[in-house]
mmCIF file as gemmi writes it, N, C-alpha and C atoms, coordinates in Angstrom:
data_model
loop_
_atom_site.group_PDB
_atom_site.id
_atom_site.type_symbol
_atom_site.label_atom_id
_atom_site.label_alt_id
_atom_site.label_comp_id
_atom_site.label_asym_id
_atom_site.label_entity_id
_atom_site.label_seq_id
_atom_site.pdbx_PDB_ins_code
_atom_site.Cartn_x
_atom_site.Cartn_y
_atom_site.Cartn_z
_atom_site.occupancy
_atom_site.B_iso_or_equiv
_atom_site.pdbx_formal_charge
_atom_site.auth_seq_id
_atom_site.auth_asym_id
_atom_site.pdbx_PDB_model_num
ATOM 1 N N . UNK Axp A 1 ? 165.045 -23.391 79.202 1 0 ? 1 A 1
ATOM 2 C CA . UNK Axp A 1 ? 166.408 -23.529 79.653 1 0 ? 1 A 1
ATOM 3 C C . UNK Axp A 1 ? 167.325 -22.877 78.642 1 0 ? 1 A 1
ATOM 4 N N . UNK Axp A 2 ? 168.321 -21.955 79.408 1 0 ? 2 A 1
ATOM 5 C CA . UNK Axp A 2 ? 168.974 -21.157 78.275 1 0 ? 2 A 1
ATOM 6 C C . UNK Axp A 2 ? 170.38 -21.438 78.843 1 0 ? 2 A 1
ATOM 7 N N . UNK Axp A 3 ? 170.696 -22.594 79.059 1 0 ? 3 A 1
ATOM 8 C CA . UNK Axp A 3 ? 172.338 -22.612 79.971 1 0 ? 3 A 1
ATOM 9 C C . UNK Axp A 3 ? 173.272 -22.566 78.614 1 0 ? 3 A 1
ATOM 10 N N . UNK Axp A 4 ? 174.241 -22.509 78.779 1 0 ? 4 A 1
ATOM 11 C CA . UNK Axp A 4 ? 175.571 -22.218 77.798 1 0 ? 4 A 1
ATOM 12 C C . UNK Axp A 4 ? 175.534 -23.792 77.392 1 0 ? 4 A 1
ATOM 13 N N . UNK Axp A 5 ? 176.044 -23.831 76.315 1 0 ? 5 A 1
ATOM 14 C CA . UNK Axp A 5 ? 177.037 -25.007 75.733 1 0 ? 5 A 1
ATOM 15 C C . UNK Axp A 5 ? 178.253 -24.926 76.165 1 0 ? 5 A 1
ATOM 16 N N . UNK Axp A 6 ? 178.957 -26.371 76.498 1 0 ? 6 A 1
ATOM 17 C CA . UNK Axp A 6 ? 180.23 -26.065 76.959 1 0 ? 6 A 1
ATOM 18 C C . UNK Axp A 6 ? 180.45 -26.956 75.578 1 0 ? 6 A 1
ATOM 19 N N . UNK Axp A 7 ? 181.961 -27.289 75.112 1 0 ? 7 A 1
ATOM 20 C CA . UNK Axp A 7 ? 182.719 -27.724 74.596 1 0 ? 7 A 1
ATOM 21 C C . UNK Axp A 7 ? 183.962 -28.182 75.238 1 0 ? 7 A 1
ATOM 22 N N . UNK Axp A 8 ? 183.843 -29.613 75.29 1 0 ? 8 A 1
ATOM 23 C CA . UNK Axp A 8 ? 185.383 -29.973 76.277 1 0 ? 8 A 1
ATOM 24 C C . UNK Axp A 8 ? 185.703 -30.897 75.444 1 0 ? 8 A 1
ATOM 25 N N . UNK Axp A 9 ? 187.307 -31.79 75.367 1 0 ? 9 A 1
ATOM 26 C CA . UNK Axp A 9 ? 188.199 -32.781 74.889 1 0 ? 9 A 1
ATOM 27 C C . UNK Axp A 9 ? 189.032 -33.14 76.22 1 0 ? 9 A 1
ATOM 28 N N . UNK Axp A 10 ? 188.501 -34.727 76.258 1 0 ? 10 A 1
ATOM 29 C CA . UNK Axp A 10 ? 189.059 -35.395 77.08 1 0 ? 10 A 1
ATOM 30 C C . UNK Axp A 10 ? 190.794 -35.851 76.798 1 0 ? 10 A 1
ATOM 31 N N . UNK Axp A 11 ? 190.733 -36.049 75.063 1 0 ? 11 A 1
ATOM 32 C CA . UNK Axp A 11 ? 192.045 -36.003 74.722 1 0 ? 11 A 1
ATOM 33 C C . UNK Axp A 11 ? 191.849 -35.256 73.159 1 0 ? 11 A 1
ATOM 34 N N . UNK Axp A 12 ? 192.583 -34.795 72.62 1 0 ? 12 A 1
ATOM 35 C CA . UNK Axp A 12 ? 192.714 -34.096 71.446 1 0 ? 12 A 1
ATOM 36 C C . UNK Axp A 12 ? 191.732 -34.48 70.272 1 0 ? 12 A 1
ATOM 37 N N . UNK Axp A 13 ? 191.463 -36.367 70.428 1 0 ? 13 A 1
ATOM 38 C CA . UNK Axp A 13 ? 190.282 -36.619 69.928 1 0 ? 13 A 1
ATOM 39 C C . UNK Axp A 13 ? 189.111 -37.107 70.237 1 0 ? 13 A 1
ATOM 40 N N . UNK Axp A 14 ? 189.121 -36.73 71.364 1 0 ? 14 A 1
ATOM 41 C CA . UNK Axp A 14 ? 187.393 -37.583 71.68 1 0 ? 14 A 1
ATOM 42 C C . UNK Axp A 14 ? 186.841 -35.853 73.101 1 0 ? 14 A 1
ATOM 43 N N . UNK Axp A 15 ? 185.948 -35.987 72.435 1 0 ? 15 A 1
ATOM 44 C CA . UNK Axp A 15 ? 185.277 -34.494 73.733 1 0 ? 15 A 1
ATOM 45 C C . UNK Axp A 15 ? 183.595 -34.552 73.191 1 0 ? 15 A 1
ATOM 46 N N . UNK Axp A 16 ? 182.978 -33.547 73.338 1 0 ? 16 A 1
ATOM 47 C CA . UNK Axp A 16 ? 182.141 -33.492 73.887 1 0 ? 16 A 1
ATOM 48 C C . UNK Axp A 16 ? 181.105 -32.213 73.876 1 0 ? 16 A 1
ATOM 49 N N . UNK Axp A 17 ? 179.592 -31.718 73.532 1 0 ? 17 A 1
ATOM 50 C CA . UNK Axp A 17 ? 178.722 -30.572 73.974 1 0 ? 17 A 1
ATOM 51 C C . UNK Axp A 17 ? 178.347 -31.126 75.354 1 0 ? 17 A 1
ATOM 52 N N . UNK Axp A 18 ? 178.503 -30.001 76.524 1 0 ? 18 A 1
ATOM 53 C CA . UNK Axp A 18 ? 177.582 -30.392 77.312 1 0 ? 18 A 1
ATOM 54 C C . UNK Axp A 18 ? 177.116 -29.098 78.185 1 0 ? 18 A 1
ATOM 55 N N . UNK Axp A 19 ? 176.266 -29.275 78.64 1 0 ? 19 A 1
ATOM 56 C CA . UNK Axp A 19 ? 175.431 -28.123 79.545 1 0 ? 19 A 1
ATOM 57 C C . UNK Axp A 19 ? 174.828 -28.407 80.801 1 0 ? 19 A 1
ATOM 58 N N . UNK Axp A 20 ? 175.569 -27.716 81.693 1 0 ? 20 A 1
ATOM 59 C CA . UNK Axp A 20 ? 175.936 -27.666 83.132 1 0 ? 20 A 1
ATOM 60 C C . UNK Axp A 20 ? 174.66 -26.842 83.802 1 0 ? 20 A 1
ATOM 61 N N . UNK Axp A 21 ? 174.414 -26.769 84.554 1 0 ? 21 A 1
ATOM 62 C CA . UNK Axp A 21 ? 173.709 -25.846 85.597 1 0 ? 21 A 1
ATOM 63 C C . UNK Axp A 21 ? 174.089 -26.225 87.019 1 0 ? 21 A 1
ATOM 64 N N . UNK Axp A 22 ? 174.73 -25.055 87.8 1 0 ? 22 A 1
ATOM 65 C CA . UNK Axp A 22 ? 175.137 -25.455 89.366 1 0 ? 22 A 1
ATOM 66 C C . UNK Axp A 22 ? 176.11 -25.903 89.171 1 0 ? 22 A 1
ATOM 67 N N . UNK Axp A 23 ? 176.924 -26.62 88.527 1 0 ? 23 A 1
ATOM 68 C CA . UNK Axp A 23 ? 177.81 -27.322 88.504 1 0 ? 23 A 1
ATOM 69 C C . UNK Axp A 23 ? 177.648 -28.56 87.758 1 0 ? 23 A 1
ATOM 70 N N . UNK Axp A 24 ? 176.127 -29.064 87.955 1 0 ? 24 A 1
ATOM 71 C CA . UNK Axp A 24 ? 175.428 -30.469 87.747 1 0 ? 24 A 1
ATOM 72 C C . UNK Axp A 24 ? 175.441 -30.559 85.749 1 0 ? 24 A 1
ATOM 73 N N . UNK Axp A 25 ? 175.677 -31.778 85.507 1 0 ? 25 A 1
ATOM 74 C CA . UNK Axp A 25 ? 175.876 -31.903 83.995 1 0 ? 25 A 1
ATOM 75 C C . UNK Axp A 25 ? 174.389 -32.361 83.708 1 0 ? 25 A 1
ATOM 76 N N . UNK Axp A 26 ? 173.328 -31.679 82.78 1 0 ? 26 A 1
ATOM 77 C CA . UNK Axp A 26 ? 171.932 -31.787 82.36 1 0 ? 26 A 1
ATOM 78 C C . UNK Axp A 26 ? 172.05 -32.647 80.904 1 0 ? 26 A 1
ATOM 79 N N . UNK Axp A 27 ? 173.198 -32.356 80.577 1 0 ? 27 A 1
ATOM 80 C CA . UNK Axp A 27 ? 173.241 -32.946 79.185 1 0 ? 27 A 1
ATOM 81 C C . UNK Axp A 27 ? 174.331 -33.326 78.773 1 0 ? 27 A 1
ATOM 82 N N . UNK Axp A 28 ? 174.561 -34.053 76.868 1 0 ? 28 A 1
ATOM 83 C CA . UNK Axp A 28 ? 175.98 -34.392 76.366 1 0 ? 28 A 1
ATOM 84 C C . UNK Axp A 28 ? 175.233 -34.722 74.957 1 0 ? 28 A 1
ATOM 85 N N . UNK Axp A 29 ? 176.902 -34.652 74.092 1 0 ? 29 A 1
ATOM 86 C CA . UNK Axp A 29 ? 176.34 -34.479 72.732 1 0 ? 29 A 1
ATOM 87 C C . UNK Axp A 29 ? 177.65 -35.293 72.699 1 0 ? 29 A 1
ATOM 88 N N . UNK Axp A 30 ? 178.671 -36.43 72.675 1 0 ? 30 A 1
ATOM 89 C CA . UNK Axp A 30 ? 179.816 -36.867 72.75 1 0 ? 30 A 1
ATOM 90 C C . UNK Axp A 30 ? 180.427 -37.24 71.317 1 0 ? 30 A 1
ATOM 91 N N . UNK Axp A 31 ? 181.275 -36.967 70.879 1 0 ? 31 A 1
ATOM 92 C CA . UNK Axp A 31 ? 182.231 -37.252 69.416 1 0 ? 31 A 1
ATOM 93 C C . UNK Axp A 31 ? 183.443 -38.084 69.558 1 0 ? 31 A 1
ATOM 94 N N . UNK Axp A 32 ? 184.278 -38.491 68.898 1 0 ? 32 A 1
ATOM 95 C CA . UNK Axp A 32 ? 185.485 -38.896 68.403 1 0 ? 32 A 1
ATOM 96 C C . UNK Axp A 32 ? 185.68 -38.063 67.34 1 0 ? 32 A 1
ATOM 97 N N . UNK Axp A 33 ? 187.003 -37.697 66.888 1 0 ? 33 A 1
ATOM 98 C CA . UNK Axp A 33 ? 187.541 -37.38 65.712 1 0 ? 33 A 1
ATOM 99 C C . UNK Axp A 33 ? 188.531 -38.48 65.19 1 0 ? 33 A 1
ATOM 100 N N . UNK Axp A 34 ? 188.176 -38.649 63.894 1 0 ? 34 A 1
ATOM 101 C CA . UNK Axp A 34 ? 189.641 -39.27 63.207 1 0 ? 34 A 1
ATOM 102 C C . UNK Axp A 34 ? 189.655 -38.931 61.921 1 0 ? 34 A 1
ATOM 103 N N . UNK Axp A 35 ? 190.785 -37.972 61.32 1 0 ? 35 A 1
ATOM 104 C CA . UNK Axp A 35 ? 191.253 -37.045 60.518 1 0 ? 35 A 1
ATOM 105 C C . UNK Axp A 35 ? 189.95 -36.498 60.29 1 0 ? 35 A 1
ATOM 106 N N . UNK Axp A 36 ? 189.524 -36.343 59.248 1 0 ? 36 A 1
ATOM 107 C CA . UNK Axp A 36 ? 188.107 -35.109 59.115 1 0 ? 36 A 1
ATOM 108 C C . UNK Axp A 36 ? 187.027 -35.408 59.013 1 0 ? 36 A 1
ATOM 109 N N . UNK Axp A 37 ? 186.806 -36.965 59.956 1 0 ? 37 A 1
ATOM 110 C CA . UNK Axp A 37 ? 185.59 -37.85 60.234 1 0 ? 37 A 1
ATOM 111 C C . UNK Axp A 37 ? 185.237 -37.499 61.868 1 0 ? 37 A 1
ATOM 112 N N . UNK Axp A 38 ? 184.011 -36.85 61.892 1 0 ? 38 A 1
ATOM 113 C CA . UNK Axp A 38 ? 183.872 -36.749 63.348 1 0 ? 38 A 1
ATOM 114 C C . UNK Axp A 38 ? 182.361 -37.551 63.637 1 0 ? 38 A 1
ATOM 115 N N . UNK Axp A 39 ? 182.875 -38.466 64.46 1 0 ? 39 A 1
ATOM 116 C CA . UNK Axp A 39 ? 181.597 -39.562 64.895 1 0 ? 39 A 1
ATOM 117 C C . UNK Axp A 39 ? 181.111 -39.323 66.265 1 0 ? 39 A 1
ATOM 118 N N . UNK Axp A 40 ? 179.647 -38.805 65.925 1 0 ? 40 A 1
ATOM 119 C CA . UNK Axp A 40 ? 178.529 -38.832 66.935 1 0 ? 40 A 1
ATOM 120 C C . UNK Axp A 40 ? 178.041 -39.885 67.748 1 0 ? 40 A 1
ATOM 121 N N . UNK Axp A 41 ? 178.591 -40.586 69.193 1 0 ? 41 A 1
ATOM 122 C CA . UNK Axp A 41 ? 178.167 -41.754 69.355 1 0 ? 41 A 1
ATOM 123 C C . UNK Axp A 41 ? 177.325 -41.751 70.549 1 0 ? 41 A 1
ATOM 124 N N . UNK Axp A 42 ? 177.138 -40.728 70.583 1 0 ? 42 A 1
ATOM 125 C CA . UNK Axp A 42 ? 176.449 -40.564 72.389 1 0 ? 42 A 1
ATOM 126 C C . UNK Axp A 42 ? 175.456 -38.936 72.188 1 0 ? 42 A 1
ATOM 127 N N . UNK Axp A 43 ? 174.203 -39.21 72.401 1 0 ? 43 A 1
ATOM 128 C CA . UNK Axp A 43 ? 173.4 -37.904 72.892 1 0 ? 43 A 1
ATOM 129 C C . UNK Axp A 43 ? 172.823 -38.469 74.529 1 0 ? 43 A 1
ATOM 130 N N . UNK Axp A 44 ? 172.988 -37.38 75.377 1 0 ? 44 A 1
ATOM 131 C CA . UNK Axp A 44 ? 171.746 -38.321 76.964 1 0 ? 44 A 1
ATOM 132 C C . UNK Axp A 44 ? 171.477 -36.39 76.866 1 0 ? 44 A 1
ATOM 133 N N . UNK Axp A 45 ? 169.827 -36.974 77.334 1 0 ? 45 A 1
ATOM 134 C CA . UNK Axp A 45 ? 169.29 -35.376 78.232 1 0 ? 45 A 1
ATOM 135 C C . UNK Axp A 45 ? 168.791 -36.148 79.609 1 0 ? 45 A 1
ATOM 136 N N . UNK Axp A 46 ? 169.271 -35.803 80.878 1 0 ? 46 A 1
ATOM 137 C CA . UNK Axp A 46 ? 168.205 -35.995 82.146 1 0 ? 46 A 1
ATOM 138 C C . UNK Axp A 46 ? 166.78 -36.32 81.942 1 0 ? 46 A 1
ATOM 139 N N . UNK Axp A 47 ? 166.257 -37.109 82.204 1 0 ? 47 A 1
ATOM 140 C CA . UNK Axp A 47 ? 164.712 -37.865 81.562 1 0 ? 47 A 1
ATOM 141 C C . UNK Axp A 47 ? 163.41 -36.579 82.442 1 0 ? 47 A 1
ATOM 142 N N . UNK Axp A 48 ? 163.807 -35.756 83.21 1 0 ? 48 A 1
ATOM 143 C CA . UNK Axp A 48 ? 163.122 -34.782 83.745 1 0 ? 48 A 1
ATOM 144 C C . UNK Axp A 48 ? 163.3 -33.562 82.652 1 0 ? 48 A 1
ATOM 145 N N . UNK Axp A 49 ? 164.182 -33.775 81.817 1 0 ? 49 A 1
ATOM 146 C CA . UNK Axp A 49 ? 164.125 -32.443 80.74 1 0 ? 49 A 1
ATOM 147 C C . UNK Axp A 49 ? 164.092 -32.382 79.149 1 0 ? 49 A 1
ATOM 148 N N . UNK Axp A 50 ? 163.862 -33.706 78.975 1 0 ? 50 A 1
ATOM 149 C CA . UNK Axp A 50 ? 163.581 -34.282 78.202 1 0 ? 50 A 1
ATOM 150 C C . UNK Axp A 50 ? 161.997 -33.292 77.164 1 0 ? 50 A 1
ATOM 151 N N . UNK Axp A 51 ? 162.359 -33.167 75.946 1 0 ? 51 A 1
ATOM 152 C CA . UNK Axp A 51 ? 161.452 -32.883 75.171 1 0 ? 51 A 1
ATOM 153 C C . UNK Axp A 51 ? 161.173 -31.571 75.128 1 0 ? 51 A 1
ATOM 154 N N . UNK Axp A 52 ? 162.401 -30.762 76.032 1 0 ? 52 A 1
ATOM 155 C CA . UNK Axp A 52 ? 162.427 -29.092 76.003 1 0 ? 52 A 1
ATOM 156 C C . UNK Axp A 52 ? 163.395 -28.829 75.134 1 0 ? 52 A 1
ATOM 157 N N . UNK Axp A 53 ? 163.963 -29.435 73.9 1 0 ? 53 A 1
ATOM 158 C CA . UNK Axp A 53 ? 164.731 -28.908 72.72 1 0 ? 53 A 1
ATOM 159 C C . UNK Axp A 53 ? 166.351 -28.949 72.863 1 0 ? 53 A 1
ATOM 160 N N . UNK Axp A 54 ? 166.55 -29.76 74.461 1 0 ? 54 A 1
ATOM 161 C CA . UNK Axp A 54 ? 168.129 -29.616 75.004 1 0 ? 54 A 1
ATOM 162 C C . UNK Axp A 54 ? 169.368 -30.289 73.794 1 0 ? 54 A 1
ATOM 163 N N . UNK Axp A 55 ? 168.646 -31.684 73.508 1 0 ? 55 A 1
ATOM 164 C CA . UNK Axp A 55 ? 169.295 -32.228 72.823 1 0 ? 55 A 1
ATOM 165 C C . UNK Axp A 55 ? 169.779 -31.49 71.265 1 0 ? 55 A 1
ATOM 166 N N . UNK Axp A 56 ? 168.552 -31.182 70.689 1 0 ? 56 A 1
ATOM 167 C CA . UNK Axp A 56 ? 168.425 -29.905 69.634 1 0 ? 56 A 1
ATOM 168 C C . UNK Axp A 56 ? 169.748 -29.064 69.331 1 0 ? 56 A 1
ATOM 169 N N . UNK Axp A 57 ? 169.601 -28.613 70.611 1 0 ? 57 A 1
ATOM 170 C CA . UNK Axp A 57 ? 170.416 -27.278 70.698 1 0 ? 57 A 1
ATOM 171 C C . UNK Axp A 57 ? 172.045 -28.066 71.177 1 0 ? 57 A 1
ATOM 172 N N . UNK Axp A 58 ? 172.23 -28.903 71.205 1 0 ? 58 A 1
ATOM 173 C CA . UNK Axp A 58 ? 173.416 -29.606 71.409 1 0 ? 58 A 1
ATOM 174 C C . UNK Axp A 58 ? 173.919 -30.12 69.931 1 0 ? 58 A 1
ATOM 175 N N . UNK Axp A 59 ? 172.738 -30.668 69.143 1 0 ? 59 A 1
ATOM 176 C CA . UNK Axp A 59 ? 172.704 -31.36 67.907 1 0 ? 59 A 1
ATOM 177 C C . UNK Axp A 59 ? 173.144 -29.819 66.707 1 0 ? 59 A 1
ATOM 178 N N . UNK Axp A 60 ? 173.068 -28.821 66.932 1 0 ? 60 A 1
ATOM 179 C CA . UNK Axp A 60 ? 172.782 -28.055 65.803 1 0 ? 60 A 1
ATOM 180 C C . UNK Axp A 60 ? 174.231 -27.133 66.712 1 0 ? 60 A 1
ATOM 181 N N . UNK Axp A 61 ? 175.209 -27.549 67.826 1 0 ? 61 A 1
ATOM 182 C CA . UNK Axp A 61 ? 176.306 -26.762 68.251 1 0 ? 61 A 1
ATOM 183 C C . UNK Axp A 61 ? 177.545 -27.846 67.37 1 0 ? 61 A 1
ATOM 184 N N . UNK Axp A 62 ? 176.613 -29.186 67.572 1 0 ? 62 A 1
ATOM 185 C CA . UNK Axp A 62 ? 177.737 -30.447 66.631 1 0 ? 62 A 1
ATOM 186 C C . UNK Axp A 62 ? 178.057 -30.067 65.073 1 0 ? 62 A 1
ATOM 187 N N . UNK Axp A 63 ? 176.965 -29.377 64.642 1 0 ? 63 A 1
ATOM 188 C CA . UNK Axp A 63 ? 176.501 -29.353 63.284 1 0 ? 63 A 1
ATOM 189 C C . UNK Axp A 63 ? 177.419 -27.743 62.592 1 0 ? 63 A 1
ATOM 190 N N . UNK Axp A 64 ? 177.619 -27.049 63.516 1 0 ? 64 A 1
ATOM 191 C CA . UNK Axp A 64 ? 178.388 -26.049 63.483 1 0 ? 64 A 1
ATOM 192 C C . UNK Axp A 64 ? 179.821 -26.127 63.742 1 0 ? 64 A 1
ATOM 193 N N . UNK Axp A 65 ? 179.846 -26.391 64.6 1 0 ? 65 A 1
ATOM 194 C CA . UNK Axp A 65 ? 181.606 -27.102 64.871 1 0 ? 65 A 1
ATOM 195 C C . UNK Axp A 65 ? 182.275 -27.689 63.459 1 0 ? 65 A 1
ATOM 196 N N . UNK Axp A 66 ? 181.385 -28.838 63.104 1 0 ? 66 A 1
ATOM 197 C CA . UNK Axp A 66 ? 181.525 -29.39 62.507 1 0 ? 66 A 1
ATOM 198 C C . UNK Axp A 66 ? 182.378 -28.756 61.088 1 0 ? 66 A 1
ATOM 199 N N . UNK Axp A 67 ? 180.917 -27.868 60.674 1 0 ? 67 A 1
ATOM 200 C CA . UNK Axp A 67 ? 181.068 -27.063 59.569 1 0 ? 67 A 1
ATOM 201 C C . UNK Axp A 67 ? 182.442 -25.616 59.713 1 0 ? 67 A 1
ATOM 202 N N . UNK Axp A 68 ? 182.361 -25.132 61.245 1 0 ? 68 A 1
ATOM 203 C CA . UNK Axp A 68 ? 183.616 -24.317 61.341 1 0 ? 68 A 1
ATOM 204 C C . UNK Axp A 68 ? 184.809 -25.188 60.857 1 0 ? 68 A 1
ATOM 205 N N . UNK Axp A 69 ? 184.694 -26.332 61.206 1 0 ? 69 A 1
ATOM 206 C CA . UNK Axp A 69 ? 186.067 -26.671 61.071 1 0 ? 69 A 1
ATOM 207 C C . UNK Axp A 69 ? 186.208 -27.632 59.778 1 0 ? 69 A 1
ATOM 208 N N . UNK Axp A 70 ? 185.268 -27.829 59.102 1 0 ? 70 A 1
ATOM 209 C CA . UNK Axp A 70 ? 185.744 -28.523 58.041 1 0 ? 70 A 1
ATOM 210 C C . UNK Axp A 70 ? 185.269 -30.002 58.286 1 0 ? 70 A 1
ATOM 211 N N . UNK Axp A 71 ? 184.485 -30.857 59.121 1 0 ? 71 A 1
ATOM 212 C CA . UNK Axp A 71 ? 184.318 -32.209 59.564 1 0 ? 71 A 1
ATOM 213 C C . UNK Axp A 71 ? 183.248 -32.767 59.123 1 0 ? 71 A 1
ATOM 214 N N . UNK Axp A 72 ? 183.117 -33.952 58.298 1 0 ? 72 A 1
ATOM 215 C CA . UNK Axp A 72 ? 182.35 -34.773 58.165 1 0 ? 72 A 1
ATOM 216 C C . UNK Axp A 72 ? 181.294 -35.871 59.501 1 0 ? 72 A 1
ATOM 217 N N . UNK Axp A 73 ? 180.418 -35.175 59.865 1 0 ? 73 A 1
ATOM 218 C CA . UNK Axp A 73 ? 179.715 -35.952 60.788 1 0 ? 73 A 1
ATOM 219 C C . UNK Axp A 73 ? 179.699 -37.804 60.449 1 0 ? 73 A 1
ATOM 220 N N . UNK Axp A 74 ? 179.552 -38.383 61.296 1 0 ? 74 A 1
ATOM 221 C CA . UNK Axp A 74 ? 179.501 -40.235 60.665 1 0 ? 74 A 1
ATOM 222 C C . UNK Axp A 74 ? 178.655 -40.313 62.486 1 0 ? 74 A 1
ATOM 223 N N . UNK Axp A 75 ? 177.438 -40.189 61.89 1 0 ? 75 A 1
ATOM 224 C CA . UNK Axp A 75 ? 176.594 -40.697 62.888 1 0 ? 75 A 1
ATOM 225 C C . UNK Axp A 75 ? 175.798 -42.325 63.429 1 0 ? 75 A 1
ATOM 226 N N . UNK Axp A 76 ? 176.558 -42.287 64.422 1 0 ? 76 A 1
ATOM 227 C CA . UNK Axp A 76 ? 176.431 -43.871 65.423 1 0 ? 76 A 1
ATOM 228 C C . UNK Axp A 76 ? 175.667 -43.394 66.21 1 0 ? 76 A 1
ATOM 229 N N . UNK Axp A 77 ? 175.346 -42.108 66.49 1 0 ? 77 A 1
ATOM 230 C CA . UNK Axp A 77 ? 174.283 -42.292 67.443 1 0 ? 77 A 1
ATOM 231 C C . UNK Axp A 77 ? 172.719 -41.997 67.379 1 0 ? 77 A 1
ATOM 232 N N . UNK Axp A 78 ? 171.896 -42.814 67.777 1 0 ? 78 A 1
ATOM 233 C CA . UNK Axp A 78 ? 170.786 -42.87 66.886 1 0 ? 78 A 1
ATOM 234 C C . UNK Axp A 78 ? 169.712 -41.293 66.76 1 0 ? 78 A 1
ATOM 235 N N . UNK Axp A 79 ? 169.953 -40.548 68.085 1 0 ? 79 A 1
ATOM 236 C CA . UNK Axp A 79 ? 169.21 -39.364 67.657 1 0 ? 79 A 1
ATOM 237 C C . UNK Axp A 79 ? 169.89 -38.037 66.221 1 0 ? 79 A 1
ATOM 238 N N . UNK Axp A 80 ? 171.5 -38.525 66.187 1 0 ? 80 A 1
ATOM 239 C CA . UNK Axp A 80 ? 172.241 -37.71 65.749 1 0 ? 80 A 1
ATOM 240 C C . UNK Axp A 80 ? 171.445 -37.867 64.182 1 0 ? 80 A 1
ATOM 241 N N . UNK Axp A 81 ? 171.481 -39.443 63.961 1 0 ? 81 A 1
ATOM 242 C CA . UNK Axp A 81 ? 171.11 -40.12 62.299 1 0 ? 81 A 1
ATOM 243 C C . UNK Axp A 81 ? 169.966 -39.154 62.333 1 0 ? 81 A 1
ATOM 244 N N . UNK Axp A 82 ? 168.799 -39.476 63.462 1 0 ? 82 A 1
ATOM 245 C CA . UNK Axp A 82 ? 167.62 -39.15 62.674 1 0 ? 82 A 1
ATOM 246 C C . UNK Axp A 82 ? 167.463 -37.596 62.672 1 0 ? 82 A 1
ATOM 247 N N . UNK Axp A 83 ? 168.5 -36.754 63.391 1 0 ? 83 A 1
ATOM 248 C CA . UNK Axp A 83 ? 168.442 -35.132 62.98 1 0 ? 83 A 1
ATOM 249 C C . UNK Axp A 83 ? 169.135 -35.074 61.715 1 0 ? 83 A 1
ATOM 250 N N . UNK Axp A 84 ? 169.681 -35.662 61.505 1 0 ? 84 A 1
ATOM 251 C CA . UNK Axp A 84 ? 169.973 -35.293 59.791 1 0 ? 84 A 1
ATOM 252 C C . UNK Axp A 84 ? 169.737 -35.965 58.897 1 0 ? 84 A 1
ATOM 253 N N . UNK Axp A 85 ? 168.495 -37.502 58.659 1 0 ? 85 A 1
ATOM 254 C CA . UNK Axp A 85 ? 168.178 -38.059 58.059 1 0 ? 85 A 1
ATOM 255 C C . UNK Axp A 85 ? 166.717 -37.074 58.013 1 0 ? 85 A 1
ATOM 256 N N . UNK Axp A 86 ? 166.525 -36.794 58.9 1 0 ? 86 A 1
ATOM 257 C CA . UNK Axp A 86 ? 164.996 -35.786 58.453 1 0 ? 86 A 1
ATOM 258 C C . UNK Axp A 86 ? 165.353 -34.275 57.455 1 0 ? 86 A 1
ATOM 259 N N . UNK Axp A 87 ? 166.584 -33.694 57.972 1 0 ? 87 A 1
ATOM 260 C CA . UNK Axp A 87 ? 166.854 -32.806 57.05 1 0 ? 87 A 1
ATOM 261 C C . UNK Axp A 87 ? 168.334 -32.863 56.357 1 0 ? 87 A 1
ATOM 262 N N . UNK Axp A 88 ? 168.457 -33.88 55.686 1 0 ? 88 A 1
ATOM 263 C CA . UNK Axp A 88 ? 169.077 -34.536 54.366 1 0 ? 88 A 1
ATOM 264 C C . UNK Axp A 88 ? 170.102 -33.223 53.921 1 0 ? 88 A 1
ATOM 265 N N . UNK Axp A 89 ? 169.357 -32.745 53.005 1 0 ? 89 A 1
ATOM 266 C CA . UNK Axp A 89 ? 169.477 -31.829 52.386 1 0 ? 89 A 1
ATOM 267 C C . UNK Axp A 89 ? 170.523 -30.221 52.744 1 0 ? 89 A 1
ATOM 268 N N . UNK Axp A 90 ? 169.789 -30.187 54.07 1 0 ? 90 A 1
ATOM 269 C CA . UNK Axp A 90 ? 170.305 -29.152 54.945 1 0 ? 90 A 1
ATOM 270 C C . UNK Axp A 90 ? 172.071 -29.627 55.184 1 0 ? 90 A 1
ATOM 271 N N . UNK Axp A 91 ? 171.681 -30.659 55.58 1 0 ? 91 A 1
ATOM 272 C CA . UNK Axp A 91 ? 173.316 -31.063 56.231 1 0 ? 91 A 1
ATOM 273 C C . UNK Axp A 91 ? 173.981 -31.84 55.472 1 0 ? 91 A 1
ATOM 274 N N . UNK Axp A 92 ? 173.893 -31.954 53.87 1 0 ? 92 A 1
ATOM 275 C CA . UNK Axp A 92 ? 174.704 -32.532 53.391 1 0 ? 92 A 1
ATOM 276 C C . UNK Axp A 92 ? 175.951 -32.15 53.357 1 0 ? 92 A 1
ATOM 277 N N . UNK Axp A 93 ? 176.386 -31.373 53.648 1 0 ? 93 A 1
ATOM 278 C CA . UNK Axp A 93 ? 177.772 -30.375 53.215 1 0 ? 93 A 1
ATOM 279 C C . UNK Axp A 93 ? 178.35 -30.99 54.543 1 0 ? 93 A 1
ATOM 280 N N . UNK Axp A 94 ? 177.759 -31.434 55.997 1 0 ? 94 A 1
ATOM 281 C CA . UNK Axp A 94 ? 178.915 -32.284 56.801 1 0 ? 94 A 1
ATOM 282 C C . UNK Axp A 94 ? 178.275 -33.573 57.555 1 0 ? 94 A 1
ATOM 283 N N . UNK Axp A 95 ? 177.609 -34.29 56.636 1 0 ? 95 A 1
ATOM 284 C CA . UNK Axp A 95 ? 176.971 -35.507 56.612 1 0 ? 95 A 1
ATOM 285 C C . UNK Axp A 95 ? 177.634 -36.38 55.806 1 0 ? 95 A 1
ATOM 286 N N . UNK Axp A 96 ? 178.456 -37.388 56.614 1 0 ? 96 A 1
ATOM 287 C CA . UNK Axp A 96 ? 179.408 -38.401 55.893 1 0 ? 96 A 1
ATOM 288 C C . UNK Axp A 96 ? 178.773 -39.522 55.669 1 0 ? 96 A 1
């Protein structure tokens, strides 16, 4: 699966990775911002697509954002912790 990442904001601080096909939403990577704390509280992949790298590639568009803009990740959501509790190191620079 090679669909686009979208990037949306429901309001200036709370939005969202997600990836569409047809119209239909396959995935979500969901945030809050508050000042240069951005909290991960939501990953879902469709349980039919599960374990093809969707979430991954949602997790490492958070991880960039992040770093474009200057944001400290503060992860609540439990796949978010364990992508950057396995590579520590890598993401310390926006691991709050």
């Amino acid at each position: 699966m090679n669909n686009l990442i979208e990037l949306k904001f429901d309001t200036p601080n709370h939005g969202g990775f997600y990836i569409f096909e047809e119209g239909k939403q396959l995935a979500e990577l969901e945030f809050s911002i508050n000042g240069k704390s951005l909290t991960a509280y939501h990953t879902g992949v469709r349980p039919e697509l599960e374990g093809q790298g969707i979430a991954g590639r949602l997790f490492n568009a958070l991880v960039s954002y992040a770093r474009d803009n200057e944001y400290k990740i503060v992860p609540t959501c439990s796949y978010v912790l364990a992508k950057l509790s396995k590579s520590h190191e890598e993401f310390a620079d926006v691991w709050e």
